[in-house]
OpenMM code with the backbone's topology and positions (N, CA, C; nanometers):
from openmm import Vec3, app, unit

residues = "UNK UNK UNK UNK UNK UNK UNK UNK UNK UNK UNK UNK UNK UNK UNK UNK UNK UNK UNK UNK UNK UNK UNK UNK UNK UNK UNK UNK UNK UNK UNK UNK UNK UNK UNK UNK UNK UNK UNK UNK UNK UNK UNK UNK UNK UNK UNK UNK".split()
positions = [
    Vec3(-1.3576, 2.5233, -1.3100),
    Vec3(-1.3062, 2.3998, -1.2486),
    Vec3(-1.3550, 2.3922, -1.1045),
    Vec3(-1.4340, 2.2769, -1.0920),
    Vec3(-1.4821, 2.2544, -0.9746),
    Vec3(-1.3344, 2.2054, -0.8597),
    Vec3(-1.3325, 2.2823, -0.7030),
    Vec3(-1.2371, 2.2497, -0.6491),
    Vec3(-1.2265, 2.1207, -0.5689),
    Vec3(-1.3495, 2.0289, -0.5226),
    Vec3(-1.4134, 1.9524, -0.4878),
    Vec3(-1.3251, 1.8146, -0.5851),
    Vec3(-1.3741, 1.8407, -0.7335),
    Vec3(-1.2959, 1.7307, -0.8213),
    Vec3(-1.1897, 1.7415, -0.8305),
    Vec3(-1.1059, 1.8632, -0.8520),
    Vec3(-0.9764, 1.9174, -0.8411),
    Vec3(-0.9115, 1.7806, -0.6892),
    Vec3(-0.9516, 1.8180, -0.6001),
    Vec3(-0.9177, 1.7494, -0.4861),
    Vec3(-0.8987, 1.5969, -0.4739),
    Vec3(-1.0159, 1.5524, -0.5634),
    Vec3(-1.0770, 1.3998, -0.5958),
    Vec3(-0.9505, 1.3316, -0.6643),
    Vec3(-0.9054, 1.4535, -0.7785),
    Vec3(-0.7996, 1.3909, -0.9056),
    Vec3(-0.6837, 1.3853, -0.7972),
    Vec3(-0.5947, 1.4945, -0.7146),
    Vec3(-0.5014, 1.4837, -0.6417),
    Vec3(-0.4965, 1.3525, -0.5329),
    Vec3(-0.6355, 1.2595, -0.5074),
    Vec3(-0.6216, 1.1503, -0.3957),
    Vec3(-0.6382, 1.0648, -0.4346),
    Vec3(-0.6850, 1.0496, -0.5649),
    Vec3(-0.6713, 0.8860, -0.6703),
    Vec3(-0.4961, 0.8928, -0.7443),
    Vec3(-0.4735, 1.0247, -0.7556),
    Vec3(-0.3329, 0.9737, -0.7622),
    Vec3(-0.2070, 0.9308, -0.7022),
    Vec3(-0.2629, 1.0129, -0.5710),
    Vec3(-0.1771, 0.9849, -0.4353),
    Vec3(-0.1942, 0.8213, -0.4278),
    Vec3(-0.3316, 0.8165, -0.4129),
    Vec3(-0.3612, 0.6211, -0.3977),
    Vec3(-0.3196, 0.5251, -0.4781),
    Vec3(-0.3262, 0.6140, -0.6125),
    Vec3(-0.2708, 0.4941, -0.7241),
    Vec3(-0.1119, 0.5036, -0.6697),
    Vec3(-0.0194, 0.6181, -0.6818),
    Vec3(0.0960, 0.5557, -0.6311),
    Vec3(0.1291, 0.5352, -0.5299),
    Vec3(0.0913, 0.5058, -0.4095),
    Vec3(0.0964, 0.4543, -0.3039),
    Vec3(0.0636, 0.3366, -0.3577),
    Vec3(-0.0376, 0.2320, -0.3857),
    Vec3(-0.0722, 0.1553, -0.4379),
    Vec3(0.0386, 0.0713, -0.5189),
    Vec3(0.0638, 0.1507, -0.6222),
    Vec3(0.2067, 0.1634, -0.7128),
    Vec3(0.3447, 0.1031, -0.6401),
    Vec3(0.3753, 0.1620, -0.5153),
    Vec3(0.5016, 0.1423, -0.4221),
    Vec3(0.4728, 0.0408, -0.4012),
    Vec3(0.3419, 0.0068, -0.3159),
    Vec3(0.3124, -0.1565, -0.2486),
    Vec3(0.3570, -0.2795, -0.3402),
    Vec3(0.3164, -0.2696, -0.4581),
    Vec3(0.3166, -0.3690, -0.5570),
    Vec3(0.4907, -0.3652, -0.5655),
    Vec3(0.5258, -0.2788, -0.6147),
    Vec3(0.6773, -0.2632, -0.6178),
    Vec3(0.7421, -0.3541, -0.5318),
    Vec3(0.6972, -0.3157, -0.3963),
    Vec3(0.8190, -0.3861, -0.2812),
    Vec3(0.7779, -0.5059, -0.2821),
    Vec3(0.6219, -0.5649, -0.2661),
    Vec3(0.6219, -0.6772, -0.2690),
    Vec3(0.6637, -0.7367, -0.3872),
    Vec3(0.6326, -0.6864, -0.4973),
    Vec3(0.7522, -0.7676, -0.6330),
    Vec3(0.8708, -0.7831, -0.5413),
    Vec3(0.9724, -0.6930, -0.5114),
    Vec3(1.1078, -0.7092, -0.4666),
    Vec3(1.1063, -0.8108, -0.3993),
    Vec3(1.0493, -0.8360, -0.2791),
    Vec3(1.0641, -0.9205, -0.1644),
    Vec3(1.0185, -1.0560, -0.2687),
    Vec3(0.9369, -1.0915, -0.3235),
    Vec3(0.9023, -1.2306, -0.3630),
    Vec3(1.0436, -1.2673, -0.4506),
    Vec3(1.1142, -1.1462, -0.5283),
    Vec3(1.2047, -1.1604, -0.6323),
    Vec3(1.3289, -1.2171, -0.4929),
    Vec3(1.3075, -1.1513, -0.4483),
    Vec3(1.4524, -1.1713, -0.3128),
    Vec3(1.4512, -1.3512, -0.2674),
    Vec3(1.3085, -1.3803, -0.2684),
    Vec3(1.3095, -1.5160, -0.1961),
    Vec3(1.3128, -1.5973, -0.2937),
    Vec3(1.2681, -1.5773, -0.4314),
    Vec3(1.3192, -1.6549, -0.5311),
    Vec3(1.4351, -1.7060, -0.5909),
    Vec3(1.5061, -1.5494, -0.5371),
    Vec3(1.6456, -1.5711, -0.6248),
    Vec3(1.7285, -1.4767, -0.4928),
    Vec3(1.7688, -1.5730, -0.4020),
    Vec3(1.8413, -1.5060, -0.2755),
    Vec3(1.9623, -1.5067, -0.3335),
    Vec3(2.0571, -1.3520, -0.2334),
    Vec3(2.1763, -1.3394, -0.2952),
    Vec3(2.3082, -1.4424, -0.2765),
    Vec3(2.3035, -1.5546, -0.2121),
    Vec3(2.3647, -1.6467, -0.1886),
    Vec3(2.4221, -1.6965, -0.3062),
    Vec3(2.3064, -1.7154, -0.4338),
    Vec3(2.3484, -1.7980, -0.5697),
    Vec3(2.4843, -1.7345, -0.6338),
    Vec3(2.4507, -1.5880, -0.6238),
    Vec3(2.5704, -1.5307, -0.7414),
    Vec3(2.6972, -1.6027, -0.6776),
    Vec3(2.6920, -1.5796, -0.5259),
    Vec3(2.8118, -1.6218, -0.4596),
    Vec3(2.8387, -1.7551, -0.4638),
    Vec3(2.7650, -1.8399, -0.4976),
    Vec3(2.8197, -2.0290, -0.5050),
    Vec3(2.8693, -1.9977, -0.6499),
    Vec3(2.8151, -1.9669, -0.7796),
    Vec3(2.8885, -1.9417, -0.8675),
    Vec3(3.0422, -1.8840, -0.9059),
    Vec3(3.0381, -1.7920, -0.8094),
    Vec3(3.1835, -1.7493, -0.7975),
    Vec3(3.2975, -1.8629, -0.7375),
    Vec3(3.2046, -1.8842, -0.5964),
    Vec3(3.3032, -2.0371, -0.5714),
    Vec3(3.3211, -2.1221, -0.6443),
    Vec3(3.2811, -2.1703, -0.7374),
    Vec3(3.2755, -2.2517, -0.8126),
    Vec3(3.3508, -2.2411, -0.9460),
    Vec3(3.3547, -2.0969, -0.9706),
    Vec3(3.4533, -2.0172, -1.0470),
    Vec3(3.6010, -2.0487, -0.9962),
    Vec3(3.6548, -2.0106, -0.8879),
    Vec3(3.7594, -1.9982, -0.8041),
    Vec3(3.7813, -2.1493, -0.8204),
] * unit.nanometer
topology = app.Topology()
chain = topology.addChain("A")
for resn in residues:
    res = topology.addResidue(resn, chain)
    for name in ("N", "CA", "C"):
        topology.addAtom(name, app.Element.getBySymbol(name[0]), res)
């Protein structure tokens, strides 16, 4: 086993999930501005 590729495999995976996280949060944040937490709460008023 070359240690050179050994090294290569450990920083495409680091990148893919780093990569991985980014996508994540920005999902969250677009999901947040789509659907802000305000709604559940007019429903409840509206309940009441």
């Amino acid at each position: 086993m070359n240690n050179l590729s050994f090294w290569k495999l450990i920083l495409l995976v680091f990148v893919c999930s780093l990569i991985f996280s980014v996508v994540f949060v920005t999902v969250q944040r677009i999901d947040h501005v789509l659907n802000p937490p305000e709604v559940p709460v007019k429903s409840i008023k509206k309940i009441d």
